[in-house]
Each structure stands twice: as structure tokens, then as C-alpha cells.
C-alpha positions as CSV (number, residue, x, y, z in Angstrom):
1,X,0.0,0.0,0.0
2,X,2.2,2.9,-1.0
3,X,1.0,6.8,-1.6
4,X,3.0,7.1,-4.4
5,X,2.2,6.2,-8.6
6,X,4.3,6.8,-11.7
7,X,1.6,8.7,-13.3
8,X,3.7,11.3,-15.7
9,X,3.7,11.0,-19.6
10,X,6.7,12.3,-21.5
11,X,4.7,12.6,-24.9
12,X,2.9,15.6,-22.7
13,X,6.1,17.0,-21.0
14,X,9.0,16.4,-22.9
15,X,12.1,15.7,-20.9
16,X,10.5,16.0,-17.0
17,X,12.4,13.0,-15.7
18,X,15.3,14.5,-17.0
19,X,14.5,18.3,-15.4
20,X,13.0,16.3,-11.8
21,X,16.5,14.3,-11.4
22,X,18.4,17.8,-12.2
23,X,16.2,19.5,-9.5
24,X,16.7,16.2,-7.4
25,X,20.4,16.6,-7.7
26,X,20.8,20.1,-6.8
27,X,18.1,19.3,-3.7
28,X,20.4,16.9,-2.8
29,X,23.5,18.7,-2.9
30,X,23.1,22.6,-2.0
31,X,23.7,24.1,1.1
32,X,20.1,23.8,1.8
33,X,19.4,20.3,1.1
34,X,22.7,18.9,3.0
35,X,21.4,20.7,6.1
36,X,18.0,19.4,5.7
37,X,19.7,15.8,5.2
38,X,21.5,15.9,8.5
39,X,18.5,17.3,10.4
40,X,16.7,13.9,8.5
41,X,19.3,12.0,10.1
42,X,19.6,13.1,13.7
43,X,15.5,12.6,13.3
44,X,15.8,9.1,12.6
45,X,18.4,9.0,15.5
46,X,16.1,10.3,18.2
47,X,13.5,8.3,17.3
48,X,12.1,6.3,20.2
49,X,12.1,3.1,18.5
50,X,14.8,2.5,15.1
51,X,12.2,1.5,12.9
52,X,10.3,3.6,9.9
53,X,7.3,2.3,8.2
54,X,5.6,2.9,5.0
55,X,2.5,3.1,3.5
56,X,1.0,6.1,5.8
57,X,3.0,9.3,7.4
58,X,2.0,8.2,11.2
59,X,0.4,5.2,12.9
60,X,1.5,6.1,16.9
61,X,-1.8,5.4,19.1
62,X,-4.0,3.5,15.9
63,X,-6.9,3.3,18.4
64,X,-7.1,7.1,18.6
65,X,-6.2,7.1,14.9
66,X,-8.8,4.8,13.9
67,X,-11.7,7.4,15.2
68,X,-10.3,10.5,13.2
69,X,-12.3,9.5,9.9
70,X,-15.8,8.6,11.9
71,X,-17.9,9.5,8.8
72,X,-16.5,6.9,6.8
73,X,-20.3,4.7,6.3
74,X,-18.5,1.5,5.6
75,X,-15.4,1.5,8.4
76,X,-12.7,0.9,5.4
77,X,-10.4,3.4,6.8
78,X,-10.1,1.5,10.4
79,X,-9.6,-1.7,8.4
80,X,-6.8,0.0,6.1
81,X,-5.5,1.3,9.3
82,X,-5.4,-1.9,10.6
83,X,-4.1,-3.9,7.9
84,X,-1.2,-1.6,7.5
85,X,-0.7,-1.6,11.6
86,X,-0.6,-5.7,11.1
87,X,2.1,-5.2,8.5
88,X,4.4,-2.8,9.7
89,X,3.6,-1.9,13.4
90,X,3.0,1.5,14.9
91,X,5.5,3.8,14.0
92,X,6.0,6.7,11.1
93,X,7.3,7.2,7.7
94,X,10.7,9.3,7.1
95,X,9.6,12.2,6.8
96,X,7.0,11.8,9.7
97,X,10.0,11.2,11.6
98,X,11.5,14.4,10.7
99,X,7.9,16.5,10.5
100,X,7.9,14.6,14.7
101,X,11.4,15.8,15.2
102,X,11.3,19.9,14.4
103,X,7.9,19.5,17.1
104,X,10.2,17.9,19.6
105,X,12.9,20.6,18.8
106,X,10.4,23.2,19.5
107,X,9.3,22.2,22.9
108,X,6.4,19.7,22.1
109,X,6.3,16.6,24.3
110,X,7.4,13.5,22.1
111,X,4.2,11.5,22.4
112,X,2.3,14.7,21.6
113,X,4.4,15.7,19.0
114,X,3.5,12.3,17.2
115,X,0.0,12.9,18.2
116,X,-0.2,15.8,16.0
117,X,1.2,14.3,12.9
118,X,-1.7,13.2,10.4
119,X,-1.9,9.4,9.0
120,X,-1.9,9.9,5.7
121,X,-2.8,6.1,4.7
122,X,-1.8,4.9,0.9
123,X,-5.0,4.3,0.4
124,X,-6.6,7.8,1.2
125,X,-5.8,9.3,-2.7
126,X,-3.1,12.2,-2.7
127,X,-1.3,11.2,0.4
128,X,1.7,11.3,-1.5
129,X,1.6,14.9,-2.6
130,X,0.0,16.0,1.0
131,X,3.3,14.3,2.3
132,X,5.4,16.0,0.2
133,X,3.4,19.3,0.7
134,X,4.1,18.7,4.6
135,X,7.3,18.0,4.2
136,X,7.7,21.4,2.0
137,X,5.7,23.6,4.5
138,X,8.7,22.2,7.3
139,X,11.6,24.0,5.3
140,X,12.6,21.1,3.0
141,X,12.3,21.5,-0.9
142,X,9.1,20.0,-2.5
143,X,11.3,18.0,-4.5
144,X,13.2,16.8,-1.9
145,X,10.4,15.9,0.4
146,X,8.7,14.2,-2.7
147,X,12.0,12.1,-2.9
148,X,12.5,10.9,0.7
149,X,8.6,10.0,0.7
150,X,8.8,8.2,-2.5
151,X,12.7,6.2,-1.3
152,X,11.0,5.3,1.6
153,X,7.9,3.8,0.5
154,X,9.2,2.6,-3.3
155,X,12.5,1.9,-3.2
156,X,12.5,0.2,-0.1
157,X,9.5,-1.6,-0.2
158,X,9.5,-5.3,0.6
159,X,12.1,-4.0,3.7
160,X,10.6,-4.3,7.1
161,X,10.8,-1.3,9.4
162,X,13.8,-1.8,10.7
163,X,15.4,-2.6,7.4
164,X,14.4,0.6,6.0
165,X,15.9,2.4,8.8
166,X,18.7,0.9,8.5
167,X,18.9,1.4,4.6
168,X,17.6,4.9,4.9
169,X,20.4,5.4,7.7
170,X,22.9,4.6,4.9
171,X,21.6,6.1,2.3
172,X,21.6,9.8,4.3
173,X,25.5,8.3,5.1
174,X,26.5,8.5,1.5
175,X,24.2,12.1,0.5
176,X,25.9,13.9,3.2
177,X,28.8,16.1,2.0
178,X,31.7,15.9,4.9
């Protein structure tokens, strides 16, 4: 269940993998982007448990979070909730981690700080550009933020949560500039 699809044509925008890696590559590498890296990283260090999950931005307390959508008639967004809970365990996505970690930096108790981060489940519709949207509106680029969501829920799906923290870990080891 991942918030993300390939859903771009190049027959209506001509080279826009080509223009999205070279925005991706200067994301990566400015000033900017490298301090936004190592901020990702000492998130995913001070998280309470070394694990990050995919498929939904937070799942902390899924009995509270399985209330928040109480008009849903037919109860599919507990079940998805569930289901993805059964799967990968309470926990958040990388960028929840760093959305939970600028709270905490600010003052915010850490269990309240998670409390205030939205699920976005893969199954909602637009949770990958809400994610990347969230993750723009906390200082990172949108393309950035679009990248770490999609590298944590694409390209290392299959992984279990601690894999991808441990993969995610490395990956941040080999972006950051010394």
C-alpha cells in the first residue's frame, strides 16, 4: 500500500524525468538540502524506537487514529488502518519522523508531537503529494520531500521497518557532503 504512482507522460512533458532528477540533484546537494539531510538523520536518530514504516506518514496510538475518519459509512479506513498496523507496526514514515522531530525541537512533548502528525494512509488518494506538501511547509524543498517519501515507501518496499531504517540510515551516510 504505497502513496505514491508513476503517473507522468513524456509525450505531454518532454524531458521532465530529466528536469526532476536535475532539481533532485541540486536538492540533494546545496547548502540547503545537506542541512535538511543531516536534520533527516539526527531525526531518525532520536527516534524512540529504530524503525520507519511505510505506506502512511504516522500510525503512533492507531486506536485514537482509527476514530479520526468517523464518517467513513463502511469503516474501510479503520480496516486500512489496521491492515497496514498488522504489517508494519505502529510507528512513522521518514519524513514523519523528521515532521515529529522539528515538534520535539520546538518544545512539544514527544508523544504529543506524534500525536499531531496526520496518517496519511496509501490508500486515502493524494497522500503522496499531502506528504510532500508537509514535508515542503517544514523547510525542506518540495522535491526533496517528494524524494524521501517516494525512497521510503518505493524503493525500499519489501524491507521491514527496521530494514528501511537501517537502509535509509545509509543512504543519508553517503548524500551527506563531509
Amino acid at each position: 500500500m504505497s502513496r505514491f504512482c508513476d503517473d507522468y507522460c513524456e509525450e505531454w512533458w518532454p524531458n521532465q524525468g530529466l528536469l526532476w532528477q536535475a532539481n533532485l540533484q541540486r536538492a540533494l546537494g546545496g547548502k540547503r538540502g545537506q542541512a535538511a539531510l543531516r536534520e533527516m538523520k539526527e531525526a531518525l536518530q532520536a527516534l524512540p524506537k529504530k524503525r520507519i514504516i511505510a505506506g502512511a506518514m504516522c500510525t503512533v496510538d492507531v486506536e485514537k487514529r482509527k476514530t479520526e475518519k468517523s464518517a467513513d459509512p463502511h469503516g474501510w479506513y479503520a480496516s486500512d488502518l489496521e491492515c497496514l498496523v498488522r504489517d508494519e507496526g505502529e510507528g512513522v514514515c521518514a519524513l514523519g519522523a523528521f515532521l515529529w522531530y522539528k515538534k520535539v525541537k520546538e518544545g512539544a512533548d514527544p508523544q504529543s508531537a506524534f500525536d499531531e502528525l496526520p496518517t496519511l494512509l496509501g490508500t486515502e488518494g493524494e497522500g503522496d503529494l499531502r506528504t510532500a506538501e508537509l514535508g515542503r511547509d517544514a523547510g525542506l524543498t518540495f522535491t526533496l520531500a517528494w524524494h524521501l517519501a517516494y525512497r521510503n515507501d518505493q524503493d525500499y518496499e519489501g524491507m521491514t521497518p527496521e530494514e528501511r531504517y537501517e537502509s535509509f540510515m545509509d543512504w543519508l551516510d553517503k548524500q551527506l557532503v563531509p
